[in-house]
SEMARNU-203844 format. One record per residue (C-alpha): residue number from 1; x, y negated, z negated. Coordinates in pm, 1 decimal, always signed. Each point is the difference from the previous one (the first is absolute). Layout:
[node NUM, [X, Y, Z]]
...
# end
This chain:
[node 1, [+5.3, +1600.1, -912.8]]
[node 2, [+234.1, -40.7, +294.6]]
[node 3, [-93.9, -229.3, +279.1]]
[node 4, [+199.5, -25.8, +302.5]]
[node 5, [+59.2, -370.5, +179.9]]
[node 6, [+208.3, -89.0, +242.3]]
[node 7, [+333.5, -223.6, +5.9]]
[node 8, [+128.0, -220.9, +224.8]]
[node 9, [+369.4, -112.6, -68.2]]
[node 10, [-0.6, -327.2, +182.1]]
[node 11, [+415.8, -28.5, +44.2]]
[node 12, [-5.5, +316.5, +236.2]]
[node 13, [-354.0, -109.1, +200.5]]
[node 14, [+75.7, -152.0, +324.9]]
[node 15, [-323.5, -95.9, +88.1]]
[node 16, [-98.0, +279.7, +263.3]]
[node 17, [-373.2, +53.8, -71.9]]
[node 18, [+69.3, +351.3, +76.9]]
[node 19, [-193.7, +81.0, -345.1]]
[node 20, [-275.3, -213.5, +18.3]]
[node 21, [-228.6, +184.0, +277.0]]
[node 22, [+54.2, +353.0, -228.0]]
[node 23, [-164.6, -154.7, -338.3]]
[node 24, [-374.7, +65.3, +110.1]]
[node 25, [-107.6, -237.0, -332.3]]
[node 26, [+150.2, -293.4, +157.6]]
[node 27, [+203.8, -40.6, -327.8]]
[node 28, [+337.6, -98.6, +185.4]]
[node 29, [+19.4, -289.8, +207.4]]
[node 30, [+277.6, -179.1, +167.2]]
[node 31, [+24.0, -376.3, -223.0]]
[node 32, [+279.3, -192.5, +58.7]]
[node 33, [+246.2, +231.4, +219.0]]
[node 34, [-62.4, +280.6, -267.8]]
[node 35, [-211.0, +318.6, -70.7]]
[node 36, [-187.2, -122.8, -276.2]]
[node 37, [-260.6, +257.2, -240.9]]
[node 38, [-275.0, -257.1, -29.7]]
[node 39, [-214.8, +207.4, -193.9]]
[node 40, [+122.7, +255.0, -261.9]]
[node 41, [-397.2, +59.0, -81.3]]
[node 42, [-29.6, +147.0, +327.1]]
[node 43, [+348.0, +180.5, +44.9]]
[node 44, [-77.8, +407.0, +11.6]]
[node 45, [+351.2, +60.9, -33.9]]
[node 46, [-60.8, +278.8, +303.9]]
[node 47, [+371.0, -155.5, +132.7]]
[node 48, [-119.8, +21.3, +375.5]]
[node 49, [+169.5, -312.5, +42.2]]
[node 50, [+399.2, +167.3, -119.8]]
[node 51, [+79.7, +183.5, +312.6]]
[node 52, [-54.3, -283.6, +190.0]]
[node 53, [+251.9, -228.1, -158.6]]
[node 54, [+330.2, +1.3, +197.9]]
[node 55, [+163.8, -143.4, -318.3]]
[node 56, [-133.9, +176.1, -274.8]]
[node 57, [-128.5, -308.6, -163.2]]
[node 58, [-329.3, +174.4, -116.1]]
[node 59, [+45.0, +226.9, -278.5]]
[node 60, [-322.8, +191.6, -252.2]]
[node 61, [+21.9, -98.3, -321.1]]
[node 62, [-149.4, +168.0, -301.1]]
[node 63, [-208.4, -203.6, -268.2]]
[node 64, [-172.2, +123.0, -321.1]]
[node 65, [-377.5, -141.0, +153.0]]
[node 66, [-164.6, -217.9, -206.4]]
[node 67, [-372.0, -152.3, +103.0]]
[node 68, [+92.5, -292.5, +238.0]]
[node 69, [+32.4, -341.0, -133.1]]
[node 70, [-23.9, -251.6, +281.4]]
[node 71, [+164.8, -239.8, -223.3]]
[node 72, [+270.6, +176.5, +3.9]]
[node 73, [+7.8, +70.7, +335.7]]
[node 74, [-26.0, -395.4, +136.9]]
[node 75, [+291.3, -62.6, -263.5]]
[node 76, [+230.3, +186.1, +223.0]]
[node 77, [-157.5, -87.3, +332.1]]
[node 78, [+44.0, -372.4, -104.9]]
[node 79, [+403.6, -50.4, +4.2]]
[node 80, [-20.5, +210.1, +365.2]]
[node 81, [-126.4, -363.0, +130.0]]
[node 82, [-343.3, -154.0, +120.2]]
[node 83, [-60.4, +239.6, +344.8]]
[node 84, [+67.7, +316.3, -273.9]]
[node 85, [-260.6, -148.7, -222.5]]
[node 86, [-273.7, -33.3, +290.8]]
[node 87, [+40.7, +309.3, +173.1]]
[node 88, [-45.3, +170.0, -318.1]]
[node 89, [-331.0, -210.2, -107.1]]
[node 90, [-76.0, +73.5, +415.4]]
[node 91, [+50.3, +350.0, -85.1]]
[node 92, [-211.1, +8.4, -300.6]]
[node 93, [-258.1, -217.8, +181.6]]
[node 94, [-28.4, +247.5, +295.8]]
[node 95, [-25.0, +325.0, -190.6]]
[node 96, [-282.5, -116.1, -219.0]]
[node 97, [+209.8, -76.6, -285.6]]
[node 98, [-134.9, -349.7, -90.5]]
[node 99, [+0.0, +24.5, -377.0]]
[node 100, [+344.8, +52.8, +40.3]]
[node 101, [+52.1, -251.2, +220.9]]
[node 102, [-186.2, -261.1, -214.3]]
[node 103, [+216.5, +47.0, -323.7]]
[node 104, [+310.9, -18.4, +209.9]]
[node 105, [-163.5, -315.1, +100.8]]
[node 106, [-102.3, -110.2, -363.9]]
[node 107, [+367.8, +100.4, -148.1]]
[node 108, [+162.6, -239.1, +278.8]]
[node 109, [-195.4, -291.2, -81.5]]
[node 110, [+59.0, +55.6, -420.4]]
[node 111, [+373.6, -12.8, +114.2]]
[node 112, [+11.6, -241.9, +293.4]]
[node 113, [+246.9, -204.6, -52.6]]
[node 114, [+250.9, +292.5, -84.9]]
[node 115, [-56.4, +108.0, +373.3]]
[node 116, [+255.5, -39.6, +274.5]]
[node 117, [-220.1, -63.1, +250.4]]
[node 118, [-315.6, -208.6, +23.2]]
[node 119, [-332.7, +156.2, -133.6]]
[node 120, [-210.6, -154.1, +264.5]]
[node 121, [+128.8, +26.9, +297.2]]
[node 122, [-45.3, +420.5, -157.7]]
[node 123, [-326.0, -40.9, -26.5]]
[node 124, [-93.6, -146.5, +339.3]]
[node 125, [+158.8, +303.3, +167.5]]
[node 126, [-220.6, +232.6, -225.6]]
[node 127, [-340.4, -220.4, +118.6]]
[node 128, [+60.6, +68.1, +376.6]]
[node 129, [-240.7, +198.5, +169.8]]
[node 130, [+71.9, +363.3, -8.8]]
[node 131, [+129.2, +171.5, +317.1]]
[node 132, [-235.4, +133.7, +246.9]]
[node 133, [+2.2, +384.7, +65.3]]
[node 134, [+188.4, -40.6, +312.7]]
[node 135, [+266.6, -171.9, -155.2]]
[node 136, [-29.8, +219.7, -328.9]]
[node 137, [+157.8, +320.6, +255.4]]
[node 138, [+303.6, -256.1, +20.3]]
[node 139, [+43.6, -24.9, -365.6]]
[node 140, [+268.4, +194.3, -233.0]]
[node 141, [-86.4, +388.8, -68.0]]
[node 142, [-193.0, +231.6, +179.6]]
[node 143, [-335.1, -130.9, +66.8]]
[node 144, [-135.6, +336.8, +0.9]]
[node 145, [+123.8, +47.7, -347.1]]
[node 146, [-51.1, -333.7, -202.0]]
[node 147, [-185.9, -42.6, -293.5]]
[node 148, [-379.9, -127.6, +74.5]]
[node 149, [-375.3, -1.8, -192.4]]
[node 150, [-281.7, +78.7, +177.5]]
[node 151, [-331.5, -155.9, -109.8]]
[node 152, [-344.9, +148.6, +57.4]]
[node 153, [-338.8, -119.4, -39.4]]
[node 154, [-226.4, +241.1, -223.1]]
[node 155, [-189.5, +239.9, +211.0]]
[node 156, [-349.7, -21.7, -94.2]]
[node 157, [-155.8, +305.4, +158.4]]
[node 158, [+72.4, +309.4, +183.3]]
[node 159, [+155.0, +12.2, +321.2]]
[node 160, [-271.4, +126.3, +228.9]]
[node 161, [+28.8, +290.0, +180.4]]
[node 162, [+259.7, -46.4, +325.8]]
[node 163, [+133.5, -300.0, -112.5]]
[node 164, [+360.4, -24.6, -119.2]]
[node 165, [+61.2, -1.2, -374.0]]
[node 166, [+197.7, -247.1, -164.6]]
[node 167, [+340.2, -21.0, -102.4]]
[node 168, [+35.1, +14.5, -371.7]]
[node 169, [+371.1, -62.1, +22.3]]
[node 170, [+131.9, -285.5, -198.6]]
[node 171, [+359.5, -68.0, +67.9]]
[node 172, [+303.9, +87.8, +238.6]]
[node 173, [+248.3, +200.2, +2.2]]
[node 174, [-147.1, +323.0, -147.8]]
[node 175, [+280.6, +334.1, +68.8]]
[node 176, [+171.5, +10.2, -315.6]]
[node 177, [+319.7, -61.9, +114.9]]
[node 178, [-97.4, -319.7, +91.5]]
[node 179, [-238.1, -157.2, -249.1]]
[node 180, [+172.6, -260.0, -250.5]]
[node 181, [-90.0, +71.5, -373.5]]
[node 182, [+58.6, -320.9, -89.2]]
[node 183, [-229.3, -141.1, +255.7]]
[node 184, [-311.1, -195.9, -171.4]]
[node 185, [-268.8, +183.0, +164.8]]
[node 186, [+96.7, +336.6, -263.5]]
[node 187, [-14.2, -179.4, -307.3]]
[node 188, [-262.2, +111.3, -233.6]]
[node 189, [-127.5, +172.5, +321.6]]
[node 190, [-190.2, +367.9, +16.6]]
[node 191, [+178.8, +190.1, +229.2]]
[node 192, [-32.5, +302.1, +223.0]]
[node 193, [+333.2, +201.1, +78.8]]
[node 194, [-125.2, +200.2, +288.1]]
[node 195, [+136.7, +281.9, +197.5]]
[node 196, [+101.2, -93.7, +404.9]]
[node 197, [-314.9, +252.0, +93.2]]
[node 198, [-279.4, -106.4, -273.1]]
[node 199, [-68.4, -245.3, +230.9]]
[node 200, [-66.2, +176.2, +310.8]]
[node 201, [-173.6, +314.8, -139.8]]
[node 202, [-254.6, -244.4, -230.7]]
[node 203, [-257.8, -163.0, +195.2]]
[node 204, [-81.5, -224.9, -296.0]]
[node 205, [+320.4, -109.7, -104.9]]
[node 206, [-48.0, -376.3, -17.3]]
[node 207, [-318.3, +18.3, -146.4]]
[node 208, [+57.0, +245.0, -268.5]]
[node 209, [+324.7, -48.4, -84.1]]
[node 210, [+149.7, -364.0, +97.9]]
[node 211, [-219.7, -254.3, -81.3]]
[node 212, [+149.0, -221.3, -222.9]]
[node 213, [+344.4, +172.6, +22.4]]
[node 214, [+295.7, -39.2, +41.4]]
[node 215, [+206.3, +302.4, +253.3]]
[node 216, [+335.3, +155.5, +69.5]]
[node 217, [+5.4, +347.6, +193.3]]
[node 218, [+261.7, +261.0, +42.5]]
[node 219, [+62.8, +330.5, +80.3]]
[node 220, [+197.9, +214.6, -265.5]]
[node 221, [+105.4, +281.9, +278.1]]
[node 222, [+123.4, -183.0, +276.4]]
[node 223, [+121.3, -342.5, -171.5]]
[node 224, [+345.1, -70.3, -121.6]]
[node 225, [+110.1, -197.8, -294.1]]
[node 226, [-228.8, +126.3, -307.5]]
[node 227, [+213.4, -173.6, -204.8]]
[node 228, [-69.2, -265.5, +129.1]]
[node 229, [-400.2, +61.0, -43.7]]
[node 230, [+58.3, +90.0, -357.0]]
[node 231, [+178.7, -335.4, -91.6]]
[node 232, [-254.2, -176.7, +183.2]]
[node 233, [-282.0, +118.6, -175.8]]
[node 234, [+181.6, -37.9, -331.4]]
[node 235, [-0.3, -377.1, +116.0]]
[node 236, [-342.5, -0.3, +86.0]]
[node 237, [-71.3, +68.0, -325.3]]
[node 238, [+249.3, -179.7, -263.1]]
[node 239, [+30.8, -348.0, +267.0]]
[node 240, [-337.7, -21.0, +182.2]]
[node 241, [-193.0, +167.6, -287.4]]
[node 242, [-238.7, +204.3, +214.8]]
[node 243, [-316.0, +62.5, -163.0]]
[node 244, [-89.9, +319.9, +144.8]]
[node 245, [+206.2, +223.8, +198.0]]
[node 246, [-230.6, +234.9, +249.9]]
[node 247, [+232.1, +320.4, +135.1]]
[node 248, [-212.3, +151.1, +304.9]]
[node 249, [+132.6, +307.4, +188.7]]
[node 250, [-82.1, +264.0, +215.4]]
[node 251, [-98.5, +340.6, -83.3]]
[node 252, [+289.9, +156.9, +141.5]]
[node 253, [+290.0, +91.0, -266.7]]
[node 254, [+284.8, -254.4, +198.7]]
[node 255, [-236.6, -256.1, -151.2]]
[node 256, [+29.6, +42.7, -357.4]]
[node 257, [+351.1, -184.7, -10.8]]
[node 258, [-182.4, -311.4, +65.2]]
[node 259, [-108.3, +66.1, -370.8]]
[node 260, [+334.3, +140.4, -113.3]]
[node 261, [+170.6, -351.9, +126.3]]
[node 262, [-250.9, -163.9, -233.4]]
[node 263, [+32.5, +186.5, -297.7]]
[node 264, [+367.8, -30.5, +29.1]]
[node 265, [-64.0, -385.1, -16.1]]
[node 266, [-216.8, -3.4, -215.5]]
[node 267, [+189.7, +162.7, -247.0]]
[node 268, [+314.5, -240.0, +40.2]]
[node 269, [-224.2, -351.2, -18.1]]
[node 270, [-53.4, -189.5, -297.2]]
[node 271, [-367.2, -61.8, -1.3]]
[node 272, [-253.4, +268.9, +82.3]]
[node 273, [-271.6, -58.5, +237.3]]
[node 274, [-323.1, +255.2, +65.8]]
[node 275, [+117.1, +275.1, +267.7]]
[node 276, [-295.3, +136.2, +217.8]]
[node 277, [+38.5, +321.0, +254.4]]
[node 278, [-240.1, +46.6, +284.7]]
[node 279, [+63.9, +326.8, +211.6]]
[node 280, [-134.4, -23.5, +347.3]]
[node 281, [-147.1, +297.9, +253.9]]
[node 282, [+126.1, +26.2, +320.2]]
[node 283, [-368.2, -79.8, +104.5]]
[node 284, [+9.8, -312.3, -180.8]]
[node 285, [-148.4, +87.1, -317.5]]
[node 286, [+58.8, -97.3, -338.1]]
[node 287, [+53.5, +347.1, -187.9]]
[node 288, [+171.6, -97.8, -326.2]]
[node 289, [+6.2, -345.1, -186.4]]
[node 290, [+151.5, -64.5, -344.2]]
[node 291, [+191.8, -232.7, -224.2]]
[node 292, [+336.6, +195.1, -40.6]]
# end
């Protein structure tokens, strides 16, 4: 498979910044007078960042996808010098990714004195205090956008009557344009592909359906970019090896590409994962339910 990443050619980058408020991952940062892709785990390849380079230094380039190897990865953050090496662990560290972040860690100090730059003055940035939430607005990316996990505490009973049910939502962003299939909160995950309206119309949607899960939502009549759905979902299941793969939709016929887009994927991936189709009522109600 096909992933898209994008490329910065260093020669032609002046050091604008013009790119770095359009990458909504926070994947591009400005390190030492250059644009700099600081995390290739968490580049979408979406190329919002191309139209606003006045030199044409960012380019998207095609790779056959293989399952990330952070190894790999730190081995050609390393010769891109120390602040390279920390925003990326930063980066890692703020999206959640701290198994990542810990064999970066681990392959630096098996090679240590092969490193330009000195190991521990690397990891004293990485044990500063994270930023605050007002200062997180000032960091790279939109903050709307970035990468986060949300952790609940188990709900032991029923929410009485009047009071406000919980939130079963477990992580941030969920439209499917902007989720991350490489993030770690998918991996071996059971998750719900919902329609934009499932939502609304199903007064028990948490409850029933999200607890425990993983989410992305779309619309297949009014959305652009199925292909880009398709390929997404395809890497959903060969790179974050979903478990489960719930398709809920709406009862009225626009909704049943939501299950097409699926099946298409499903068909290209490598590994097969169980494929389950709920069909929701207008009114809210569950009126068909099988594995598919």
């Amino acid at each position: 498979m096909i992933r898209e990443v994008v490329k910065i050619d260093e020669e032609l980058c002046d050091g604008c910044g013009n790119c770095i408020p359009n990458c909504h991952e926070g994947a591009l940062q400005m390190i030492d007078g250059k644009a700099r892709l600081v995390s290739d785990l968490l580049c979408d390849g979406l190329g919002a960042c191309i139209g606003h380079c006045p030199q044409g230094a960012i380019t998207i380039e095609k790779r056959e996808a293989e399952p990330y190897d952070e190894v790999k990865a730190i081995q050609l953050i390393i010769p891109k010098g120390k602040n390279t090496v920390v925003a990326h662990l930063k980066h890692l560290r703020d999206h959640n990714e701290t198994e990542y972040m810990k064999e970066a860690v681990e392959y630096m100090r098996a090679n240590k004195p092969a490193l330009p730059f000195d190991l521990n003055e690397v990891i004293r940035e990485m044990h500063r205090p994270k930023i605050g939430m007002m200062q997180q607005q000032k960091a790279p990316g939109c903050p709307g956008s970035q990468s986060r996990t949300i952790s609940r505490e188990p709900v032991q009973a029923a929410t009485p009557s009047g009071e406000q049910a919980p939130s079963e939502l477990r992580q941030w962003p969920v439209q499917m344009h902007l989720i991350n299939p490489a993030a770690g909160y998918f991996r071996g995950s059971d998750m719900v592909l919902a329609a934009d309206c499932v939502a609304f119309a199903m007064g028990n949607f948490h409850s029933k359906l999200l607890k425990g899960k993983t989410l992305a939502i779309a619309c297949p009549k009014l959305d652009q970019g199925m292909d880009v759905y398709m390929d997404k979902i395809t890497r959903l299941i060969n790179e974050a090896q979903i478990n489960t793969l719930t398709v809920v939709m709406m009862e009225v016929p626009c909704c049943g590409g939501l299950l097409q887009i699926v099946q298409r994927a499903t068909a290209q991936a490598s590994r097969k994962v169980p494929i389950k189709m709920m069909v929701v009522s207008v009114e809210g109600d569950v009126i068909k339910e099988e594995w598919v």
